[in-house]
ZADO-1210 file (C-alpha; in nm, 4 decimals, padded with zeros to 6 digits):
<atoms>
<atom x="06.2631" y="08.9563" z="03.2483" code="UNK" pos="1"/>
<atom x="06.2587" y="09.2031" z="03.4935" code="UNK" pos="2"/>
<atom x="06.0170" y="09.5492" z="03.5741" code="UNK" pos="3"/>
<atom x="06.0652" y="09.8575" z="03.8363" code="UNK" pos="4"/>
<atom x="06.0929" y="09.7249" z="04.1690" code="UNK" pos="5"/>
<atom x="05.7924" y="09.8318" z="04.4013" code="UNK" pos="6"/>
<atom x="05.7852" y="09.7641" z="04.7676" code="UNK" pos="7"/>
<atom x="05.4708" y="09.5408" z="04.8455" code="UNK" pos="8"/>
<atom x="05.2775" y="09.6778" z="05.1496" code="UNK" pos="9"/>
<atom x="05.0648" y="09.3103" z="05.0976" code="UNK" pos="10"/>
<atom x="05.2659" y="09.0139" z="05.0637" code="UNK" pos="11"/>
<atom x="05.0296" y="08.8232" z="04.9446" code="UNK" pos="12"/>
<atom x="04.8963" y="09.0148" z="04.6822" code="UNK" pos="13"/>
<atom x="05.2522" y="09.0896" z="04.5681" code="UNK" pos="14"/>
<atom x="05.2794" y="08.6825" z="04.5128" code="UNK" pos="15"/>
<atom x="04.9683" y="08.7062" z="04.2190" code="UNK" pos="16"/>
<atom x="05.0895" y="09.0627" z="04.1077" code="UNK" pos="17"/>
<atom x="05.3681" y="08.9782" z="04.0297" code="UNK" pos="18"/>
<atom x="05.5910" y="08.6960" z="03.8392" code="UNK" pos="19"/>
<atom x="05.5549" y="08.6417" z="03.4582" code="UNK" pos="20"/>
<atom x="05.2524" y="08.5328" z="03.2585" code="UNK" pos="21"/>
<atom x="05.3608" y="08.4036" z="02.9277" code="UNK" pos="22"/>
<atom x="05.1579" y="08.4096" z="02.6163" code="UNK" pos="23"/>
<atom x="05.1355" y="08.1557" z="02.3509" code="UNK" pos="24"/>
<atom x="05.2061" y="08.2115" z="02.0200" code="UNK" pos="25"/>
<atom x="04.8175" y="08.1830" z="01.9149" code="UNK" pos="26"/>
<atom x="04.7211" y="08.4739" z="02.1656" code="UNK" pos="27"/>
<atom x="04.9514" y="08.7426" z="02.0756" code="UNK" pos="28"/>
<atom x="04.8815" y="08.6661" z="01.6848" code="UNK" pos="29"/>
<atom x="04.4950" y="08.6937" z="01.7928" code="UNK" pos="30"/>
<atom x="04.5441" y="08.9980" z="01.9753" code="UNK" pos="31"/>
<atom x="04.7359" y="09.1792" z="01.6532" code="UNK" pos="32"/>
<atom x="04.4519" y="09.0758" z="01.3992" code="UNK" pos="33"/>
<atom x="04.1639" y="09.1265" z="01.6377" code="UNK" pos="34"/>
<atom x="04.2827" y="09.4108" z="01.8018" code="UNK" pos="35"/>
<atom x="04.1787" y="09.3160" z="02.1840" code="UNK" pos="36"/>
<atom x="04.1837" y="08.9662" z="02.3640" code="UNK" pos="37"/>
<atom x="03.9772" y="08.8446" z="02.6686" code="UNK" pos="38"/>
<atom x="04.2735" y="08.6383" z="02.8819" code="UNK" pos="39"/>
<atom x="04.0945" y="08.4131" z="03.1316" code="UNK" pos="40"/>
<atom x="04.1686" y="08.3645" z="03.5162" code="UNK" pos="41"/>
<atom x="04.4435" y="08.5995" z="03.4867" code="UNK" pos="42"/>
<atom x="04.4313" y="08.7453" z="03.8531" code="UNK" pos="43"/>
<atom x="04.2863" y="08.5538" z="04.1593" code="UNK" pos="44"/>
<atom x="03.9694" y="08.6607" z="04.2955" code="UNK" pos="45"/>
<atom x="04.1167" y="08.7320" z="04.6467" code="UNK" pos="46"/>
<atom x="04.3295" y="08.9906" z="04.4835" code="UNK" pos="47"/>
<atom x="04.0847" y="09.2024" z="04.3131" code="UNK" pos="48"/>
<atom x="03.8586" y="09.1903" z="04.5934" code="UNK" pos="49"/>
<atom x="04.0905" y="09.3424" z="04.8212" code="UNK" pos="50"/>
<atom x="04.1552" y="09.5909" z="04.5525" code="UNK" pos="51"/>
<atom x="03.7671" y="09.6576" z="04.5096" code="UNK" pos="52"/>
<atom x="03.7677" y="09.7891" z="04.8621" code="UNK" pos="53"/>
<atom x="03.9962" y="10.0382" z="04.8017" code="UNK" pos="54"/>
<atom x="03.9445" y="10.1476" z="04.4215" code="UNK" pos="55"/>
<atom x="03.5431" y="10.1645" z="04.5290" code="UNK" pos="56"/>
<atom x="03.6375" y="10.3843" z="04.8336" code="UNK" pos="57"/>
<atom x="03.8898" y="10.6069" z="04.6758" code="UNK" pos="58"/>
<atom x="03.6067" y="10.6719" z="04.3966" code="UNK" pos="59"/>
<atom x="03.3606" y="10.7506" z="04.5972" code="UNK" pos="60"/>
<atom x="03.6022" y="11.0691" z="04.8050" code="UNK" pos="61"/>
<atom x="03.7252" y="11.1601" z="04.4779" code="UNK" pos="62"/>
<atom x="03.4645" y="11.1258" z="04.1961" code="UNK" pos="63"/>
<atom x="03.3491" y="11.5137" z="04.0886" code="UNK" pos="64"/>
<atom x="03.0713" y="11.4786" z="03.7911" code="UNK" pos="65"/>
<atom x="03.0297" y="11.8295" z="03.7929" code="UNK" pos="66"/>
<atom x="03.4107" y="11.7975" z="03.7125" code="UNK" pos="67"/>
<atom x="03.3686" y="11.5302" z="03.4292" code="UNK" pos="68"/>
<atom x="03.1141" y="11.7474" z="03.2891" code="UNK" pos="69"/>
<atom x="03.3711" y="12.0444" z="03.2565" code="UNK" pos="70"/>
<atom x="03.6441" y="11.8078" z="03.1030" code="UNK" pos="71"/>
<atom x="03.4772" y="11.6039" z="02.8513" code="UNK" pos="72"/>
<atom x="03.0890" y="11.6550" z="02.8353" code="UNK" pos="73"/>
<atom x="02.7862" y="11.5392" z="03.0124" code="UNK" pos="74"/>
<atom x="02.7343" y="11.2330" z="02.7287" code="UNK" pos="75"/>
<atom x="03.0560" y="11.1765" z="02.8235" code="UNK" pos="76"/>
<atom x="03.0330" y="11.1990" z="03.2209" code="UNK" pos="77"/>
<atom x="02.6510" y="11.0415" z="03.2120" code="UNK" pos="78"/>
<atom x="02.8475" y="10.7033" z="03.0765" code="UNK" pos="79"/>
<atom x="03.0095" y="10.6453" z="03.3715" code="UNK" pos="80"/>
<atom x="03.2107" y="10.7853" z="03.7503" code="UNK" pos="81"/>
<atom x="03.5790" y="10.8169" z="03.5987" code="UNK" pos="82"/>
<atom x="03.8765" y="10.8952" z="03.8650" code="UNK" pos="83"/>
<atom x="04.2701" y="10.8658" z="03.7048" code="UNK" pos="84"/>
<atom x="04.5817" y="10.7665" z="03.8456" code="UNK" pos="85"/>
<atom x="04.4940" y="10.6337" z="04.1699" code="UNK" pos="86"/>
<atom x="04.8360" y="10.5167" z="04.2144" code="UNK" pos="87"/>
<atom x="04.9510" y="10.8268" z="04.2917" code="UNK" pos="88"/>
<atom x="04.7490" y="10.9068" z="04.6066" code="UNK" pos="89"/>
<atom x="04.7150" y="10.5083" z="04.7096" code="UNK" pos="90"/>
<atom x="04.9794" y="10.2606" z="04.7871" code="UNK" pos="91"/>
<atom x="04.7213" y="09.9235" z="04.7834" code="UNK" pos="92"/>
<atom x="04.6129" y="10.0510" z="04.4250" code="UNK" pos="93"/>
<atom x="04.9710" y="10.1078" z="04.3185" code="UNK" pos="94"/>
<atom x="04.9928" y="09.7169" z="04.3567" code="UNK" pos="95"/>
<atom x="04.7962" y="09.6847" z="04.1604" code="UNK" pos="96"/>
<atom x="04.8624" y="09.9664" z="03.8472" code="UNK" pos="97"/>
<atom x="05.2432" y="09.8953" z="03.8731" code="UNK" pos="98"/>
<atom x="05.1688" y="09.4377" z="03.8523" code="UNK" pos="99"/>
<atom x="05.4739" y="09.3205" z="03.7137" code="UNK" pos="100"/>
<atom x="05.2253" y="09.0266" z="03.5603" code="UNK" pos="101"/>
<atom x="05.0178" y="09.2339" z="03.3485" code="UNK" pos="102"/>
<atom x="05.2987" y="09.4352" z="03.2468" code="UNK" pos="103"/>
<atom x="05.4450" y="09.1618" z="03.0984" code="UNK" pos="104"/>
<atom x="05.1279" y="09.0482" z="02.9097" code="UNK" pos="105"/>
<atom x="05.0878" y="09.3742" z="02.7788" code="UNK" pos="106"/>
<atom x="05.4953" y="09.3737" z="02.6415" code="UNK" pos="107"/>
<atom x="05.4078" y="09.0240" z="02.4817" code="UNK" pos="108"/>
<atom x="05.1267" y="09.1263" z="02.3262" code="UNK" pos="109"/>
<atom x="05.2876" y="09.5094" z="02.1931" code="UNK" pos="110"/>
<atom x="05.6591" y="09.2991" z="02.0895" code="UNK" pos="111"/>
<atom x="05.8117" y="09.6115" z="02.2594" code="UNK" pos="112"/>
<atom x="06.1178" y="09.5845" z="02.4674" code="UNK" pos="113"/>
<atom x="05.8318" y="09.7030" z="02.7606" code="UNK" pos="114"/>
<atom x="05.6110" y="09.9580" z="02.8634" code="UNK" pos="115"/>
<atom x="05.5551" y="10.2377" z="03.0926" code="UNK" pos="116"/>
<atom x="05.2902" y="10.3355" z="03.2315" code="UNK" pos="117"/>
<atom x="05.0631" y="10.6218" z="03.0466" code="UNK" pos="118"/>
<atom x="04.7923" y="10.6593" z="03.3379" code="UNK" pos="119"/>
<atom x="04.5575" y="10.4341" z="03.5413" code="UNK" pos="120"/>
<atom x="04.1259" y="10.5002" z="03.5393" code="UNK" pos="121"/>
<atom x="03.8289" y="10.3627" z="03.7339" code="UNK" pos="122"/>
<atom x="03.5221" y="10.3532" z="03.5351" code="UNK" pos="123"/>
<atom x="03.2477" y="10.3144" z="03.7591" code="UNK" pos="124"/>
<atom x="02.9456" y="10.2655" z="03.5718" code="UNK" pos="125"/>
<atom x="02.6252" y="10.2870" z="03.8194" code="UNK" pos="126"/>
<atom x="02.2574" y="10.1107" z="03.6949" code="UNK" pos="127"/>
<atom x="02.0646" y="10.2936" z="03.4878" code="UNK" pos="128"/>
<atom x="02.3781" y="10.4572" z="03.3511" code="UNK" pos="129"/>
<atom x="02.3844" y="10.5304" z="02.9756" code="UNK" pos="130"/>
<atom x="02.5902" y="10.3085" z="02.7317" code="UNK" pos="131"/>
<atom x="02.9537" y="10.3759" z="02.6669" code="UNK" pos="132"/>
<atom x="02.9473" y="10.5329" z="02.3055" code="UNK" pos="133"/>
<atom x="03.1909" y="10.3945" z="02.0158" code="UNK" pos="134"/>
<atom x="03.5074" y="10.5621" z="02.0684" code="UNK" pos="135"/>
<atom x="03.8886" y="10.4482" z="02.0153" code="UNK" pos="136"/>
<atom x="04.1285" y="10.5925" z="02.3269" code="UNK" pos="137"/>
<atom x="04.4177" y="10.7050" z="02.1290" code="UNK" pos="138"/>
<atom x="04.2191" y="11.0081" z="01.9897" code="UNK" pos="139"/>
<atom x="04.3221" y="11.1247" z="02.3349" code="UNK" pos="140"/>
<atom x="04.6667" y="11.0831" z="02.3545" code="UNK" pos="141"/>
<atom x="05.0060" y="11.2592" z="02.1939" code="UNK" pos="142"/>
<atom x="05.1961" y="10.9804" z="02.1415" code="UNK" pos="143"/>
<atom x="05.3954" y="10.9294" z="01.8638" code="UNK" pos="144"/>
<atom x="05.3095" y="10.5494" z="01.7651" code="UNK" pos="145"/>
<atom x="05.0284" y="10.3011" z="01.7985" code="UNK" pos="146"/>
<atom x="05.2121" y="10.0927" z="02.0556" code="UNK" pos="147"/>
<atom x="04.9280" y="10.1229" z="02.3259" code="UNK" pos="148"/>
<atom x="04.7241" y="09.8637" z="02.5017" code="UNK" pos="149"/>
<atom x="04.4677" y="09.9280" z="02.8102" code="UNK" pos="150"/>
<atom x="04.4028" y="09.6673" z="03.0597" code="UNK" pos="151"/>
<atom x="04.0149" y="09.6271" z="03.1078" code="UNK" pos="152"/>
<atom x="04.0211" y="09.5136" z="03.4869" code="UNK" pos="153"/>
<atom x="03.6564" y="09.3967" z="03.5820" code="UNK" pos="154"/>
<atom x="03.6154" y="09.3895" z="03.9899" code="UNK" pos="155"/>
<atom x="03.3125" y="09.1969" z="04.0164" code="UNK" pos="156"/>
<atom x="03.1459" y="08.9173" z="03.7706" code="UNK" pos="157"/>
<atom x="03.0517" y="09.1670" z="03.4809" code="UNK" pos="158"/>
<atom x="02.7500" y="09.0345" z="03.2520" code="UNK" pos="159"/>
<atom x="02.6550" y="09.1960" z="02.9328" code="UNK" pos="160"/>
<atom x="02.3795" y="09.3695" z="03.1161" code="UNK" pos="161"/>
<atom x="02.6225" y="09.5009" z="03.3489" code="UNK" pos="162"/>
<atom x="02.7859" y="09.7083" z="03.0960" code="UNK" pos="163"/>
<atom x="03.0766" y="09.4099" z="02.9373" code="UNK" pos="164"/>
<atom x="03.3017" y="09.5613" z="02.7304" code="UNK" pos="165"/>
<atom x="03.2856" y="09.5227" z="02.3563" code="UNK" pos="166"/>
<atom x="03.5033" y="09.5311" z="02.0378" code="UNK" pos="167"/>
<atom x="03.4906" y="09.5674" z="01.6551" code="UNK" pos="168"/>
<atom x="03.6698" y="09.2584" z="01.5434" code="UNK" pos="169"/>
<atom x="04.0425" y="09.4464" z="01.3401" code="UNK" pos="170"/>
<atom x="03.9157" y="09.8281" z="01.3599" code="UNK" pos="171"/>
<atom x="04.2757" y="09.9159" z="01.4642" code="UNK" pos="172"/>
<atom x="04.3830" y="09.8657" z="01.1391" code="UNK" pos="173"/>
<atom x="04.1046" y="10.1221" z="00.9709" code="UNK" pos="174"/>
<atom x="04.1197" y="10.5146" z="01.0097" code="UNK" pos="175"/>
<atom x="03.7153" y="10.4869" z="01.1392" code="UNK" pos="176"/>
<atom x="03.6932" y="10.6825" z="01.4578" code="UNK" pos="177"/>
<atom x="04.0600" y="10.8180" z="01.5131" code="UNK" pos="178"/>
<atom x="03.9675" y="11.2171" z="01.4632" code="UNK" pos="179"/>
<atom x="03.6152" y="11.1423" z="01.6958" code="UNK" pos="180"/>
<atom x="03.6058" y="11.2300" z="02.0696" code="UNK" pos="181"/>
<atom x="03.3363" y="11.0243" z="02.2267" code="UNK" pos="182"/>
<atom x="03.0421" y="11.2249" z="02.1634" code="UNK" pos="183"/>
<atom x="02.6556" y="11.2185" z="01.9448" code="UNK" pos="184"/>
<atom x="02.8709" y="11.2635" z="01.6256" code="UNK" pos="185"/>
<atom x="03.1044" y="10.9857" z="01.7426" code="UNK" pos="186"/>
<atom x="02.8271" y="10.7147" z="01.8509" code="UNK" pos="187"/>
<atom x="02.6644" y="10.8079" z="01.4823" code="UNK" pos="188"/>
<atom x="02.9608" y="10.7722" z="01.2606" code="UNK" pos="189"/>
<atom x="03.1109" y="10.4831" z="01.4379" code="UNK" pos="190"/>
<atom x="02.8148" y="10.3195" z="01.4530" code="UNK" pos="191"/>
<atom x="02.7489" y="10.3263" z="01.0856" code="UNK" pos="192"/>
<atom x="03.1125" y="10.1972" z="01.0064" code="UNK" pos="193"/>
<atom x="03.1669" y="09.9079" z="01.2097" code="UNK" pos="194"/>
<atom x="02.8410" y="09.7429" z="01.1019" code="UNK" pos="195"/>
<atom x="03.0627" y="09.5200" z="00.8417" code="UNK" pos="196"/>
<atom x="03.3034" y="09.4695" z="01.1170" code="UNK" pos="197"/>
<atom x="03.2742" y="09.1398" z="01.3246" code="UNK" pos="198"/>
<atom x="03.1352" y="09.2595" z="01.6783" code="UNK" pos="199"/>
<atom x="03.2379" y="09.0680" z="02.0304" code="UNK" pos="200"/>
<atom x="03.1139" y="09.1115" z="02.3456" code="UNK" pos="201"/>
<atom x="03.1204" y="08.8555" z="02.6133" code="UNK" pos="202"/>
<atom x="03.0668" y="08.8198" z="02.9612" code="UNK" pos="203"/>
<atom x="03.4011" y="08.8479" z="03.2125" code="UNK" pos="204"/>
<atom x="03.4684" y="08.6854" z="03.5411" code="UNK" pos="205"/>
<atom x="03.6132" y="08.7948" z="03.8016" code="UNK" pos="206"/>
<atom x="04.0209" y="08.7352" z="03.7441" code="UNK" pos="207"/>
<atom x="03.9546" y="08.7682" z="03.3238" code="UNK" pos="208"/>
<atom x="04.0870" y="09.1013" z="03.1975" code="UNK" pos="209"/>
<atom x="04.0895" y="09.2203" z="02.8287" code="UNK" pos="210"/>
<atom x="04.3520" y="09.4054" z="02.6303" code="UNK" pos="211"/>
<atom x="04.3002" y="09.6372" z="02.3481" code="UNK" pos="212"/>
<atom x="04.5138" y="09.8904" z="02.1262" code="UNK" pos="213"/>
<atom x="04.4681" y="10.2475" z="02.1910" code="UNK" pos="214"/>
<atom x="04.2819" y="10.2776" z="01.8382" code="UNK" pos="215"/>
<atom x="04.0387" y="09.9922" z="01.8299" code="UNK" pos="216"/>
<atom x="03.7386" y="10.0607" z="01.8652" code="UNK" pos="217"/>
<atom x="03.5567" y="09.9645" z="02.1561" code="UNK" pos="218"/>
<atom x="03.1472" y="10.0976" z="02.3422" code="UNK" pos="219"/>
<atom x="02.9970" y="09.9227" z="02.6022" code="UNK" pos="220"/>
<atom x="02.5650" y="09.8964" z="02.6691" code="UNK" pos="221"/>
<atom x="02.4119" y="10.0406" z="02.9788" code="UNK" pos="222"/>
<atom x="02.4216" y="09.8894" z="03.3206" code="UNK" pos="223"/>
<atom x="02.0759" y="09.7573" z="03.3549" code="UNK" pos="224"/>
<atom x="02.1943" y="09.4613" z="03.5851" code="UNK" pos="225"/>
<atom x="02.0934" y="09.6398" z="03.8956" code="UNK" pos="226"/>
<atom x="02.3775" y="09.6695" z="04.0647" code="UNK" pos="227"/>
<atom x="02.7253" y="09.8689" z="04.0166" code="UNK" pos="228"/>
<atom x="02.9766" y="09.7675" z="03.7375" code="UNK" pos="229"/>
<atom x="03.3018" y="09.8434" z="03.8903" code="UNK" pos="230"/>
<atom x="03.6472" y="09.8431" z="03.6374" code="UNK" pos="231"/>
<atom x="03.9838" y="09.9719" z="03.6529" code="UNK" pos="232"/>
<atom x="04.1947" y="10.0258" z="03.3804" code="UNK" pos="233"/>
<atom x="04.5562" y="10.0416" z="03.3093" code="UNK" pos="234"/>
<atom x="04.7377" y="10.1785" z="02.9875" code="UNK" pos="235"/>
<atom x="05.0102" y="10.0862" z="02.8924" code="UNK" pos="236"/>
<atom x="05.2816" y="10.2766" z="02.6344" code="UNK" pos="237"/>
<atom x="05.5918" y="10.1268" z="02.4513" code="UNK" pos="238"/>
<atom x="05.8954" y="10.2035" z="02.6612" code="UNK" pos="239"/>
<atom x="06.0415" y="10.4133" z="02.3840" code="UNK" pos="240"/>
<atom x="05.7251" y="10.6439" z="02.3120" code="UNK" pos="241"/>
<atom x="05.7864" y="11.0303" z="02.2040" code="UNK" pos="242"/>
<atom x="05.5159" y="11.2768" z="02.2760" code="UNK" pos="243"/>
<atom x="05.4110" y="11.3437" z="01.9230" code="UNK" pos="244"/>
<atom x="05.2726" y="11.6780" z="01.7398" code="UNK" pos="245"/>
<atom x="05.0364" y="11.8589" z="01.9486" code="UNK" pos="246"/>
<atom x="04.7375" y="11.9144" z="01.7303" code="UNK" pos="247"/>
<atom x="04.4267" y="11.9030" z="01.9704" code="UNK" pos="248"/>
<atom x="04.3375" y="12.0677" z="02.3151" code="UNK" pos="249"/>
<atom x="04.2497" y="11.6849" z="02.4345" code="UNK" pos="250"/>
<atom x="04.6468" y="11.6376" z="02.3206" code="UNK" pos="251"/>
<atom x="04.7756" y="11.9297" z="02.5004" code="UNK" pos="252"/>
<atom x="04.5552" y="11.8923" z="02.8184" code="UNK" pos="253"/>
<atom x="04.6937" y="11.4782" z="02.8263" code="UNK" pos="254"/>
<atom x="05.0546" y="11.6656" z="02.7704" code="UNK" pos="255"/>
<atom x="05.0546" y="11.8386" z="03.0966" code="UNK" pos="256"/>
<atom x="04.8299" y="11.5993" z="03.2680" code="UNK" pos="257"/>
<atom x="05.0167" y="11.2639" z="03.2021" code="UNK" pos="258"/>
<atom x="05.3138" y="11.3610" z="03.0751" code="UNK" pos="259"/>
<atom x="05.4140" y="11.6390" z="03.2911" code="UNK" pos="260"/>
<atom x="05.7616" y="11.9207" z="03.2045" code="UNK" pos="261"/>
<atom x="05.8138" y="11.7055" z="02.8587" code="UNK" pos="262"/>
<atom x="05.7742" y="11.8657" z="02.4840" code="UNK" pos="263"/>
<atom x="05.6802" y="11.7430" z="02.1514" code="UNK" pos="264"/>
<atom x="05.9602" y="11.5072" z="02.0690" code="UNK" pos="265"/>
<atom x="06.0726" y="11.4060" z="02.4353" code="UNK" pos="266"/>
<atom x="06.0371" y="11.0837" z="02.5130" code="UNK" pos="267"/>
<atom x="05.7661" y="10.9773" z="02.7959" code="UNK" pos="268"/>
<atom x="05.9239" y="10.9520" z="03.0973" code="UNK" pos="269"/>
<atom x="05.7892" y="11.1945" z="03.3144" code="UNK" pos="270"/>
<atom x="05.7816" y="11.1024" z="03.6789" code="UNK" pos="271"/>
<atom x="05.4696" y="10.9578" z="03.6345" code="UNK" pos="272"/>
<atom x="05.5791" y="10.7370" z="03.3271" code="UNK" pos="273"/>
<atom x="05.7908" y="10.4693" z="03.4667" code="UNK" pos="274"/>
<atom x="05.9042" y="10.1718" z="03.3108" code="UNK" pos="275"/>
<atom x="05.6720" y="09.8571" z="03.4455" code="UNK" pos="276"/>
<atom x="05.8252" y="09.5847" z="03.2488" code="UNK" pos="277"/>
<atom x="06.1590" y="09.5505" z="03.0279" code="UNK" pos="278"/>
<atom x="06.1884" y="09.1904" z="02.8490" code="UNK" pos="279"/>
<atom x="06.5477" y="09.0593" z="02.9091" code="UNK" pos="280"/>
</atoms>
């Protein structure tokens, strides 16, 4: 097993980063009916509160809501404070968004030969912040399979009241959703068709992180815990993805975005695409 090498700047949190974390047969079969898994005690806690520090203060230069509103919506934006690929303006965060360890998870649970890196987000989701609507990511994305997985990075103890994530129990395997941008319309029709679905939410601690495929469907309630529910995210693409058809601005805009100077049939590795994992 082996991944792209990346020069440390912390020892120490290279030593948790990194390494393999291997499976068991019962999780990855979990994770392909269910179509997300909670992993426990997966990263110490002295390692994501170093990275706190510096996701929380890079979100609070960067964050734009009048921004957010312009790209996606205010029911969108009044979810949560969103900021993307961190790693490219911050070498302690890179650490983190290029961890050899949850790479390898994340190939495990796909059966690819690896993954590359599609982008990184923060969600920062204040109290008093409206729920996250229904939604399934991949509506977002042109990629040409369903080989997708984010990693749902909680940097603080994250109750249900804080704004946990949840899931409906093998949505990836329905059509419900995948035409939807998170929206009114979305939260409505979503809604309505995951009620005979199997719903789990659960509380995280810090060092758990979830994985779930691009197109299962996921929402989260609103933060009324008081305080701030900080994530970051990672997603993850098969090693061999193709950017697919273009049919949607939200396609097109990920295209140049993500994916920079590649085309409809190209595979994904742009710059900003590289290869985090590769199972020997």
């Amino acid at each position: 097993m082996n991944s792209q090498s990346v020069e440390m700047k912390n020892p120490s949190l290279g030593k948790d980063l990194n390494g393999f974390r291997e499976l068991s047969q019962e999780e990855v079969i979990s994770f392909r009916e269910k179509g997300f898994i909670l992993l426990r005690e997966v990263l110490e806690k002295s390692t994501l509160e170093a990275m706190e520090r510096e996701i929380s203060k890079r979100v609070a230069e960067h964050y734009d809501r009048e921004a957010s509103v312009k790209g996606s919506g205010s029911y969108y934006a009044d979810a949560f404070q969103q900021i993307s690929n961190i790693w490219e303006i911050d070498e302690v965060i890179q650490q983190l968004v290029f961890s050899e360890k949850l790479a390898s998870v994340a190939t495990q649970l796909l059966g690819t030969k690896g993954v590359r890196l599609y982008h990184d987000q923060a969600l920062y989701k204040e109290s008093g912040r409206n729920h996250t609507p229904w939604h399934c990511d991949q509506v977002y994305w042109p990629l040409s399979n369903e080989n997708t997985v984010t990693a749902w990075i909680p940097l603080q103890d994250t109750p249900i009241d804080m704004g946990a994530l949840g899931f409906a129990q093998g949505s990836h395997r329905k059509h419900l959703g995948r035409d939807l941008t998170i929206s009114k319309e979305s939260e409505t029709t979503i809604s309505n068709g995951v009620k005979e679905m199997s719903y789990s939410c659960e509380p995280f601690s810090l060092g758990d992180v979830s994985f779930h495929y691009g197109f299962t469907l996921h929402n989260a309630a609103a933060n009324t815990s008081g305080a701030m529910r900080r994530v970051m995210t990672i997603i993850y693409m098969d090693s061999e993805m193709r950017v697919k058809e273009l049919r949607t601005d939200a396609h097109r805009s990920d295209l140049e975005r993500w994916i920079p100077g590649r085309a409809p049939g190209d595979l994904c590795d742009s710059p900003l695409n590289p290869v985090l994992y590769t199972a020997s």
